[in-house]
C-alpha positions in Angstrom: 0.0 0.0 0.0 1.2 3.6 -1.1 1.8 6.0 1.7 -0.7 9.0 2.1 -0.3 12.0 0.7 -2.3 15.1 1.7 -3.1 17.3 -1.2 -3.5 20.5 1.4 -3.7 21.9 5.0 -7.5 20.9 5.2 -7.2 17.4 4.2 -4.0 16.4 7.1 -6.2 18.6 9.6 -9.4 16.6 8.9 -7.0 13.5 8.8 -6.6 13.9 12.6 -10.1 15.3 13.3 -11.6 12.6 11.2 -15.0 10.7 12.8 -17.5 11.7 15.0 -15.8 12.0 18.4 -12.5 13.5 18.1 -13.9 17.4 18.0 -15.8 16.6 20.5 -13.3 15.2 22.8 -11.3 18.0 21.9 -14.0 20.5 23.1 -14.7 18.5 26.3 -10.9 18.9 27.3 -11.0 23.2 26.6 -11.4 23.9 29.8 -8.9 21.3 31.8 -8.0 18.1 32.2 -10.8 15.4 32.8 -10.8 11.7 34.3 -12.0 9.1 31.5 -15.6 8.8 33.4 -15.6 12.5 33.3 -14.9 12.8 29.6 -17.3 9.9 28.8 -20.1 11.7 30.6 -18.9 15.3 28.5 -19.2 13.5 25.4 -22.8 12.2 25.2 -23.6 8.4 23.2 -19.8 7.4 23.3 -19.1 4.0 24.6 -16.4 3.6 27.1 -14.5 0.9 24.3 -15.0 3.9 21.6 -13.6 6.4 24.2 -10.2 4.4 24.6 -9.7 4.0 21.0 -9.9 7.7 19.9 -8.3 9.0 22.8 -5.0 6.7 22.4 -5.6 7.9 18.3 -5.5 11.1 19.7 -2.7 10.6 21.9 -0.5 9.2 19.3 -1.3 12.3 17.1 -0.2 14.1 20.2 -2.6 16.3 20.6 -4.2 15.0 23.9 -1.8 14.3 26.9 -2.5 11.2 29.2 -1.1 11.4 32.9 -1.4 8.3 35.0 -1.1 9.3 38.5 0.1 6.3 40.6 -2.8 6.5 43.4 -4.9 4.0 45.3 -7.3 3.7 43.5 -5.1 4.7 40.3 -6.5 8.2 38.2 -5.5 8.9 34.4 -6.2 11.9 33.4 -6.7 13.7 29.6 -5.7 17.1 28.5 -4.9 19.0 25.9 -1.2 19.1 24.4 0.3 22.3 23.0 -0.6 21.4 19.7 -4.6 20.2 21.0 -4.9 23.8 22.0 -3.9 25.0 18.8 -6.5 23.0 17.2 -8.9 23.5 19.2 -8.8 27.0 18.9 -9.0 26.5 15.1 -12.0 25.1 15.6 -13.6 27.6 17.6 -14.9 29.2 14.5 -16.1 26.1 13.2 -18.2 25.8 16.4 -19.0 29.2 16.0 -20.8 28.7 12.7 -22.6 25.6 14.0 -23.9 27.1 16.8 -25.2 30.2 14.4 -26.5 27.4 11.9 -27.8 24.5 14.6 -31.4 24.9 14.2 -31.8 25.6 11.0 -29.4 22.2 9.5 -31.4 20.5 12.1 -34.6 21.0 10.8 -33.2 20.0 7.3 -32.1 17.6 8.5 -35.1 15.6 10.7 -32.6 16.2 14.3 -33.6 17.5 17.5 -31.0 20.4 18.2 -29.7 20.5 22.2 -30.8 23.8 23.8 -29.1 26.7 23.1 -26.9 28.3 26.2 
């Protein structure tokens, strides 16, 4: 198999964003560091198996950072790398414009929108 190449910016940047959780997670960790439960709970309909695998994606992409703290019982905690910040405040516009947008591509298309805050 032929390695990838990315024909712009956009493409390697949605290469790492890719699926349906990763912004997510991403927004979850803005404000701090979380505990896995925490993040689960932050990122509503994710399973806990689904949760491991993007975050260790993520991790290898090294944008999220994961500290084990050696405690009884033990704690790993999530947060943003350098580089996770800097995407995630790319993607503060995008938000932006969803937010602006939510109701109306949900009525196209047939999905309850969450409340607005």
């Amino acid at each position: 198999m032929l390695p990838r190449k990315y024909s712009c910016g956009l493409d390697a940047a949605i290469d790492v964003i890719g699926g349906r959780w990763k912004a997510l997670i991403l927004w979850a960790l803005h404000h701090g560091p979380l505990r896995t439960g925490e993040l689960r709970r932050a990122v509503s309909g994710i399973s806990e198996k689904m949760l491991i695998q993007v975050l260790r994606e993520m991790e290898a992409d090294q944008i999220v950072h994961r500290e084990v703290f050696h405690e009884v019982p033990p704690r790993v905690e999530y947060s943003l790398t350098p580089l996770g910040v800097r995407l995630n405040d790319a993607l503060g516009p995008l938000g932006d414009w969803g937010e602006d947008n939510m109701q109306a591509i949900a009525r196209r298309r047939g999905v309850e929108p969450a409340p607005r805050h």
